[in-house]
N, C-alpha and C positions, 0 to 999 in steps of 0.2 A: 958399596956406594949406592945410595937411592937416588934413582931417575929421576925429575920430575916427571909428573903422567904429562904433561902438556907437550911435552918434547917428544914423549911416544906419540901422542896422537896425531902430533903434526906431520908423522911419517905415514900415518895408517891410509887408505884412500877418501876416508870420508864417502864412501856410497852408502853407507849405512844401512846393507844388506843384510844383516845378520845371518850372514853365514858362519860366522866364526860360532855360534852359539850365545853370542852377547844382544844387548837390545843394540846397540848400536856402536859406531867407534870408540867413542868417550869411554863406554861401557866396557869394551875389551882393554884399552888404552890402561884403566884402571886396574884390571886385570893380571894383565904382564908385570904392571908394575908391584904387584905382586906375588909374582912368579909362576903363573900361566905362562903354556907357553907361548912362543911369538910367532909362531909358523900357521896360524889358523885362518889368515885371509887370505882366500881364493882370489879376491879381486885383487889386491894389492901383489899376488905370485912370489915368483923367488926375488925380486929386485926388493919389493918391500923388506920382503925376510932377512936378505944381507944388511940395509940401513940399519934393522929393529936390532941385528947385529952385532953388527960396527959399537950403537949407542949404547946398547946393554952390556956388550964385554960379553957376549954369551957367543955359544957353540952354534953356527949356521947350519939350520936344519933342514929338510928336506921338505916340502911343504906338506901339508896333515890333508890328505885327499879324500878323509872322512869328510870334511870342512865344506871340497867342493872342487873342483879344478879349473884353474886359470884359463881364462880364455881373451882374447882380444877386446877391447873396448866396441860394445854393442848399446844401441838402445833401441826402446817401446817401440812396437810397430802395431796402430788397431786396425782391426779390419773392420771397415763402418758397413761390410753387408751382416759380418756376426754381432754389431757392438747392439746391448738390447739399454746401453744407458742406466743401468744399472749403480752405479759411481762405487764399485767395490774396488775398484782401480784405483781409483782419484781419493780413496780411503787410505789404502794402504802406498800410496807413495808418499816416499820422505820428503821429496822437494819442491813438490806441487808442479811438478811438469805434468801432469794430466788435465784436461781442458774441456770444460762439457757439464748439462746441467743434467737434471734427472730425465730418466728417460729420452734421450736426447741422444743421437751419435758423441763420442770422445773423437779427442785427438791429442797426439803427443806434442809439448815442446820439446824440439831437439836440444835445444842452448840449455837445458833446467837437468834433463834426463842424464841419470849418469850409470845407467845399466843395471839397477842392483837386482832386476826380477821381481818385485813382488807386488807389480802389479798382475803378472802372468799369473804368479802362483794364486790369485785375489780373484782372477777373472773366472766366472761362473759358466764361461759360455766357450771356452778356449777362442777369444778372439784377437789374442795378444800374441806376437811375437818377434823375438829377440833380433834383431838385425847388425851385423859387421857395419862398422864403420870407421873409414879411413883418419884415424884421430889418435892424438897420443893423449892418456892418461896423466897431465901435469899436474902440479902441485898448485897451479893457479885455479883450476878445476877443480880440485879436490877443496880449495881455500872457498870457491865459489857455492860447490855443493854443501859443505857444511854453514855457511850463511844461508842458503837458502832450506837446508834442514830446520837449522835455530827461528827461522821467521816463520816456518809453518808451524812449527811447536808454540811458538808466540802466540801465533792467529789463533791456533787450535786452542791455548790453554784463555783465552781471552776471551772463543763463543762460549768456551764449557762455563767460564765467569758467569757471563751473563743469563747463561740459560738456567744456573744454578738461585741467581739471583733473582730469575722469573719467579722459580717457584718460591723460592721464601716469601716472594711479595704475595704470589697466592694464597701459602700457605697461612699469612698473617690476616690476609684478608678472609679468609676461611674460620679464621681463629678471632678475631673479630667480630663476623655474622652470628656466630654460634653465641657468641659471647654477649650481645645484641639481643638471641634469642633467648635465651635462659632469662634476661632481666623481665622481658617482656613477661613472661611466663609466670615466674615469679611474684610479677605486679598483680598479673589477673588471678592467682592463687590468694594472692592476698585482701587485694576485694573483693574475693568472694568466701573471703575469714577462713577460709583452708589454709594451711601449714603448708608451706614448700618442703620438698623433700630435699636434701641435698645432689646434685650434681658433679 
């Protein structure tokens, strides 16, 4: 019987840490469905692994601690005497819980951060670190993290629009000038009864 992937995903944590070796949940979610197997998220642990379970009709594994091992719900902690502003953080998080312009101290939002590390692993200067925090990992979090995953993918694929769109304008107006200058060229070739050469 095939899963739909959506019904996996819906169980995965949505940190979209890529620890499992996938770009993100969706990506493994796809995966399993598949037949990869389902024991690869460290964030999600053994509670994940029994739902991906239950829903699969598969054999409950032991969790794949190649992958990474489970640990408590944590988030971003900067340290604003090492942070040089750098934004390799606020690059590499999924949920835009990083807060701060260039060269600039960062800071975390708690409410957005949902522990997946890779601001740490991003940070040039080690001014990042992982912090315990008294929180359960619920499905309303996870619903919230992956909205707020999907709206920086938005934002992000929306400046690349426009900056792509810069340059064609340049590129036309480049294409343009040139095109400007050849006639010009051309005219003065010709009254002066020389032959243009082709272009």
């Amino acid at each position: 019987m095939m899963i739909e992937i959506s019904k996996i995903e819906e169980i995965l944590p949505q940190t979209q840490c890529r620890q499992c070796g996938y770009h993100d949940c969706a990506d493994y979610a796809k995966a399993i469905a598949n037949g990869e197997q389902h024991n690869r998220c460290p964030a999600g642990g053994p509670q994940v692994i029994s739902r991906l379970s239950a829903l699969l009709g598969r054999e409950e594994l032991s969790p794949n601690e190649e992958c990474g091992v489970h640990v408590p719900p944590e988030i971003a902690e900067i340290d604003p005497n090492k942070c040089i502003g750098c934004r390799l953080c606020s690059d590499a998080c999924p949920t835009d819980a990083i807060i701060g312009s260039p060269k600039h101290m960062h800071c975390v939002d708690a409410e957005r951060c949902n522990g997946c590390c890779l601001c740490q692993l991003a940070c040039p200067v080690d001014c990042i670190s992982m912090v315990r925090i008294d929180r359960e990992w619920t499905d309303e979090l996870a619903r919230q993290s992956k909205e707020n995953y999907l709206k920086r993918n938005q934002r992000r694929a929306k400046i690349r629009q426009e900056e792509e769109n810069l340059l064609n304008a340049k590129s036309l107006t480049s294409d343009k000038r040139d095109f400007v200058a050849n006639l010009i060229r051309r005219k003065i070739l010709n009254e002066s009864g020389k032959t243009p050469r082709n272009s």
